[in-house]
C-alpha positions as CSV (number, residue, x, y, z in Angstrom):
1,X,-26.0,14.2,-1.7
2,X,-27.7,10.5,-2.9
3,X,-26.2,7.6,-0.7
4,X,-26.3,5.8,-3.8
5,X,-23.5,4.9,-5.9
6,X,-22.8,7.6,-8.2
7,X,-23.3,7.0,-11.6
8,X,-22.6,7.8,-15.4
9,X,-26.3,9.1,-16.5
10,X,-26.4,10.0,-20.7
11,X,-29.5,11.1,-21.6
12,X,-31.0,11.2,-25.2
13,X,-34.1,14.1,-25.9
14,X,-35.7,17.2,-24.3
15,X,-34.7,16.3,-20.3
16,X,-36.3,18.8,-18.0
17,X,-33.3,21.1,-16.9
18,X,-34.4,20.3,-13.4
19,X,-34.5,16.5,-13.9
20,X,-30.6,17.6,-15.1
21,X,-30.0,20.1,-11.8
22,X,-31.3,17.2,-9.6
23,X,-29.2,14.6,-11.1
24,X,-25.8,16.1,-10.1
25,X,-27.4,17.7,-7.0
26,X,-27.6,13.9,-5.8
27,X,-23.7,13.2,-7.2
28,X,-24.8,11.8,-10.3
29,X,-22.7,12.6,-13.7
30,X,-24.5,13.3,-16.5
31,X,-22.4,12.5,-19.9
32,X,-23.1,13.0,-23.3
33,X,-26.1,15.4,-23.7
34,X,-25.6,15.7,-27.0
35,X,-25.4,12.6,-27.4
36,X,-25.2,9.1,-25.3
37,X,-21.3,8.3,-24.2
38,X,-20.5,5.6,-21.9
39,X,-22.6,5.5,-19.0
40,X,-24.2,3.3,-16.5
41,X,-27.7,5.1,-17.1
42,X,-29.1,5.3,-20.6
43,X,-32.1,8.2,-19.9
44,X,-34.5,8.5,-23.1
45,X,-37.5,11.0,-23.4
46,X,-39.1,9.8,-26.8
47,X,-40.7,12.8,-28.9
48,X,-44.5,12.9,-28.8
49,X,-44.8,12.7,-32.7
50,X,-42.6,9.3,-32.7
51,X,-44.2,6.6,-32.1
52,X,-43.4,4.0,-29.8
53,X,-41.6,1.2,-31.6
54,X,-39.5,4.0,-33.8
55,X,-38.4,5.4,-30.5
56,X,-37.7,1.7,-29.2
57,X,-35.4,1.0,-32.7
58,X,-33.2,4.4,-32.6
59,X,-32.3,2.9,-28.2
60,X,-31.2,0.3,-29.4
61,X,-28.4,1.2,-31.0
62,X,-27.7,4.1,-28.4
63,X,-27.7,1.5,-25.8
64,X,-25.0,-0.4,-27.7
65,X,-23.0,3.0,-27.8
66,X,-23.5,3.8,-24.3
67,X,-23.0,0.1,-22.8
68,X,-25.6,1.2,-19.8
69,X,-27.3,-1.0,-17.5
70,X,-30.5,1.0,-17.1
71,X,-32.5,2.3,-19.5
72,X,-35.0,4.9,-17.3
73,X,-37.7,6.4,-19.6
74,X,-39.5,9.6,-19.3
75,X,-42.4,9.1,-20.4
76,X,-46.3,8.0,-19.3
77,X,-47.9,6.7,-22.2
78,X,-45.7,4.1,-23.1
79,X,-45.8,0.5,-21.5
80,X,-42.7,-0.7,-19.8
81,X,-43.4,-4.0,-21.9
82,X,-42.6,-1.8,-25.3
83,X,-39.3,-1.5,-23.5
84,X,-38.3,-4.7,-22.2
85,X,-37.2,-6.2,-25.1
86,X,-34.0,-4.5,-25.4
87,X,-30.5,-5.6,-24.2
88,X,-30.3,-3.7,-20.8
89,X,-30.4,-5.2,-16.9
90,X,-33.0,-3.2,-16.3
91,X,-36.0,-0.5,-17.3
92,X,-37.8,2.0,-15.3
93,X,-40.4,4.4,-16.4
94,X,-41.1,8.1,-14.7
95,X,-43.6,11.0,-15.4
96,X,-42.6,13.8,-17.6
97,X,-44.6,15.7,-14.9
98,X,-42.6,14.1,-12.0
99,X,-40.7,16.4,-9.2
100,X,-37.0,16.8,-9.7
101,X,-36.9,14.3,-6.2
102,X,-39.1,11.6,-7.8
103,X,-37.3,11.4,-10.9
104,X,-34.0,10.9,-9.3
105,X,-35.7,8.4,-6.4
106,X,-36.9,6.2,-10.0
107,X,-33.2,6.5,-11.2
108,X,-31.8,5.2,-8.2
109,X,-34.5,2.7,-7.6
110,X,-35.0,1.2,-10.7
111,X,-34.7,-2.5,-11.3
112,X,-31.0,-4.0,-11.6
113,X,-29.9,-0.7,-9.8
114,X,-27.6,-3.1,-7.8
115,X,-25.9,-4.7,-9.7
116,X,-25.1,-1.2,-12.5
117,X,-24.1,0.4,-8.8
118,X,-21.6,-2.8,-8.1
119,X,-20.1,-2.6,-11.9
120,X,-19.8,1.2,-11.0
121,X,-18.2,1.1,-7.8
122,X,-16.1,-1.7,-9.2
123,X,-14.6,0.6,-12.2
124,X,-13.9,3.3,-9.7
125,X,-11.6,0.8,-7.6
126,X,-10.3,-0.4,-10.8
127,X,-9.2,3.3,-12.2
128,X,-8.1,4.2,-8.3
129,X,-5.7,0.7,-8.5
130,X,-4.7,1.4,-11.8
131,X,-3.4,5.2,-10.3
132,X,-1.8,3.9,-7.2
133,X,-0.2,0.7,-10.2
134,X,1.0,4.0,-12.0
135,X,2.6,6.1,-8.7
136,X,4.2,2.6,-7.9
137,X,5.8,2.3,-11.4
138,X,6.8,5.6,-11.5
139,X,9.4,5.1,-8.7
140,X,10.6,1.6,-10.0
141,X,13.3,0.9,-12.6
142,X,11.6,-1.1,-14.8
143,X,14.6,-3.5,-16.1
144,X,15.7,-4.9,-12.6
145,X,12.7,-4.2,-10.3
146,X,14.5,-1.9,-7.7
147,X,13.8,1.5,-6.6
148,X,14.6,4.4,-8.1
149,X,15.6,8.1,-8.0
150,X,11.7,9.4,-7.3
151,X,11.3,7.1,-4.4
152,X,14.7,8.3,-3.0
153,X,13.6,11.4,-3.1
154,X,10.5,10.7,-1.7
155,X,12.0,9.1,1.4
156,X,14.3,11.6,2.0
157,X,11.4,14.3,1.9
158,X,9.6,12.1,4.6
159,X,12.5,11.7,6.5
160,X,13.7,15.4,6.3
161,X,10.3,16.2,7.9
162,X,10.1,13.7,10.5
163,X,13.3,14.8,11.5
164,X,12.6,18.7,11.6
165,X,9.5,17.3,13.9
166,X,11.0,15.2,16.3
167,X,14.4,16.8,16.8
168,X,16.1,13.6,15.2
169,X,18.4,12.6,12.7
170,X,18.9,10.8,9.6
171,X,21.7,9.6,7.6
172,X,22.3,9.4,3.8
173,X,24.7,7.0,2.5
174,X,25.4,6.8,-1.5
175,X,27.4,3.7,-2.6
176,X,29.4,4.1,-6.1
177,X,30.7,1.5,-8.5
178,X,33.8,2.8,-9.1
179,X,34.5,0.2,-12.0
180,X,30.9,0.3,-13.3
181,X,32.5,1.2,-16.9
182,X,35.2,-1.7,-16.5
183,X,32.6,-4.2,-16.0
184,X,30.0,-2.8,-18.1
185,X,32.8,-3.3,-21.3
186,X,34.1,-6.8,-20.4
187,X,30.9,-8.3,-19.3
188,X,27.7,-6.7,-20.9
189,X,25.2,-4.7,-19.5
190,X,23.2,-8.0,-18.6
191,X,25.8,-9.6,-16.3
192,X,25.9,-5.6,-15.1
193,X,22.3,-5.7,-14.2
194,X,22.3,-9.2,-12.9
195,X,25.4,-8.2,-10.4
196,X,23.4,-4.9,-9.2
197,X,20.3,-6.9,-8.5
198,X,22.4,-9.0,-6.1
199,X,23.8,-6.0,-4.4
200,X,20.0,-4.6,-4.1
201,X,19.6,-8.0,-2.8
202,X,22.8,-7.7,-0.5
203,X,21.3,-5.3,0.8
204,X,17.8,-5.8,1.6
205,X,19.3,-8.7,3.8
206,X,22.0,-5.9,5.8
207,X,20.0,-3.6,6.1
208,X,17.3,-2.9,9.2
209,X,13.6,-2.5,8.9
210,X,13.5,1.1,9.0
211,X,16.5,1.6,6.3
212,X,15.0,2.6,2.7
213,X,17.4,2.1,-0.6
214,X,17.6,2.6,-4.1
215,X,19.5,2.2,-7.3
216,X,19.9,5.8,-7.9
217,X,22.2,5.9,-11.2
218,X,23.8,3.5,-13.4
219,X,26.6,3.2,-11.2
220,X,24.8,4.1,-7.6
221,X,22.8,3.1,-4.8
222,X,21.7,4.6,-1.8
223,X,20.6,4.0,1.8
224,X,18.2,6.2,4.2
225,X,19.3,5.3,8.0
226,X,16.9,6.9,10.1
227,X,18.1,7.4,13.5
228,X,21.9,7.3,12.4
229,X,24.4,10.5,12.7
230,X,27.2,10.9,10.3
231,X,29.6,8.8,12.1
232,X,27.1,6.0,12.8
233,X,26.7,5.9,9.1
234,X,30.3,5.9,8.3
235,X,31.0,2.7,10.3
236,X,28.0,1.3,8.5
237,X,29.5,2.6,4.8
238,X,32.7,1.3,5.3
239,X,31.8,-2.2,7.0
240,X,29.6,-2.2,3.7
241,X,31.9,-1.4,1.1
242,X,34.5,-4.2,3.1
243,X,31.7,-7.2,2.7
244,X,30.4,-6.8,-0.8
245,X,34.1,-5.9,-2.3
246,X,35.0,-9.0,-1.0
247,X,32.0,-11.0,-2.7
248,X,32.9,-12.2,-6.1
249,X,29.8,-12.2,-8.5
250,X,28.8,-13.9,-11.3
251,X,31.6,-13.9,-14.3
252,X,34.4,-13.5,-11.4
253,X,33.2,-9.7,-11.3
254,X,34.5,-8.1,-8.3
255,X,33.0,-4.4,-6.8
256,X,35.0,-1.4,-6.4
257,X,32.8,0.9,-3.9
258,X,33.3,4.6,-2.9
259,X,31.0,5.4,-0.3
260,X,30.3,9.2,1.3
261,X,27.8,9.7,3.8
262,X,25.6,13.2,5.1
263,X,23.3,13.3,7.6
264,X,20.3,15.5,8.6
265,X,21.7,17.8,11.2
266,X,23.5,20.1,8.3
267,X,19.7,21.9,8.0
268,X,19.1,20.9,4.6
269,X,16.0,22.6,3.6
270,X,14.9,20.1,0.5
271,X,16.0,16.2,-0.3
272,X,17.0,17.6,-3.4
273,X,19.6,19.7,-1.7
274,X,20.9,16.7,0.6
275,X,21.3,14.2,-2.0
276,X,23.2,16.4,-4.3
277,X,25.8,17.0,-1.6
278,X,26.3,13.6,-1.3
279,X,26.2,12.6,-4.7
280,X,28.8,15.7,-5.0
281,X,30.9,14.0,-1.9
282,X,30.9,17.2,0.2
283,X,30.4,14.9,3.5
């Protein structure tokens, strides 16, 4: 495969289906053969019965469709000046009688190469941060910012297997707002988020390094505590439940917790499985 930046290559007339085999042979993407789509590379073999400045009118407009950098064009009797008029970075000209290797070496030398590799590369970052901005979303709750019941899930997947690996264990505590429906009828659902959020907070501030929560339901949280058997977690839980009940929040609202607690050593064979028993309370 080409070292060089992979690119978008649309092509427009009769392209040798070698010129075609060699293109993605060197990692290249050819788009649009019946037609230019967006591409990086705009490749045009004019027809011998139209004449030059026809052939240089109709790219025009097939350069504004495509929005490529490089227009490359198969041809030999043309003059490169006849092209370089046109809105493009760059123009290149190869034999219709070239080798399959000489017509990709002219595509991936051509003027303003560069700088269409650079945009390239920089659109394939772009759509790789715009996946890893979609995974991150997908385990957010998008009204107050915490994590949700994916990333849970997630962590206790990780942890599960860590744990089967090094002969360890894990503990999952699940907090519940006992008066979540109390407080979401006398104070709103905004004062409800608002006092949640500070609990998140709480606990982000309690909590070690190593410890992972989440709000996991309206009325829910929960805390991975890696290295932390059943009991170890239950001292934690309750010393919990003791600090933030005593906390009054915003509006005089005051938290009724229940916690229960599991840990790893039960042989849970899916997170799935362990948080349900403790969402169930069978601790």
């Amino acid at each position: 495969m080409s070292e060089a930046t992979p690119l978008r290559v649309s092509c427009r007339g009769e392209l040798a289906a070698g010129f075609l085999g060699a293109l993605e042979a060197a990692g290249h993407q050819v788009v649009g053969e019946s037609g230019p789509a967006e591409s990086d590379v705009l490749c045009v073999v004019p027809a011998a019965e139209v004449g030059v400045d026809a052939a240089v009118d109709s790219v025009k407009a097939l350069l504004e469709s495509s929005g490529a950098g490089i227009l490359l064009v198969v041809d030999e009797a043309a003059s490169l000046d006849d092209w370089r008029g046109l809105d493009v970075d760059g123009v290149a000209r190869c034999s219709a009688n070239a080798s399959s290797a000489e017509f990709v070496t002219r595509l991936e030398s051509a003027p303003a190469l560069r700088r269409v590799s650079t945009l390239a590369a920089i659109r394939e970052e772009k759509l790789a941060l715009t996946r890893q901005s979609l995974e991150v979303i997908s385990m957010v709750d998008l009204r107050t910012g915490l994590h949700n019941r994916r990333f849970l899930l997630n962590g206790v997947t990780d942890a599960l297997a860590a744990a089967r690996r090094y002969e360890r264990v894990f503990s999952l505590c699940r907090l519940r707002v006992t008066n979540h429906a109390d407080i979401l009828k006398t104070h709103g659902e905004s004062v409800m988020l608002e006092v949640y959020e500070f609990v998140a907070d709480y606990l982000a501030v309690r909590l070690r390094s190593a410890d992972i929560e989440a709000w996991v339901a309206q009325d829910a949280f929960a805390v991975i505590l890696p290295e932390t058997d059943a009991d170890g977690a239950r001292v934690f839980a309750t010393r919990l439940v003791d600090e933030i009940q005593a906390e009054e929040f915003l509006g005089g609202v005051q938290l009724q917790l229940h916690a229960t607690v599991v840990d790893s050593s039960r042989g849970f064979e899916s997170a799935a499985e362990m948080v349900q028993v403790v969402e169930r309370g069978d601790t």
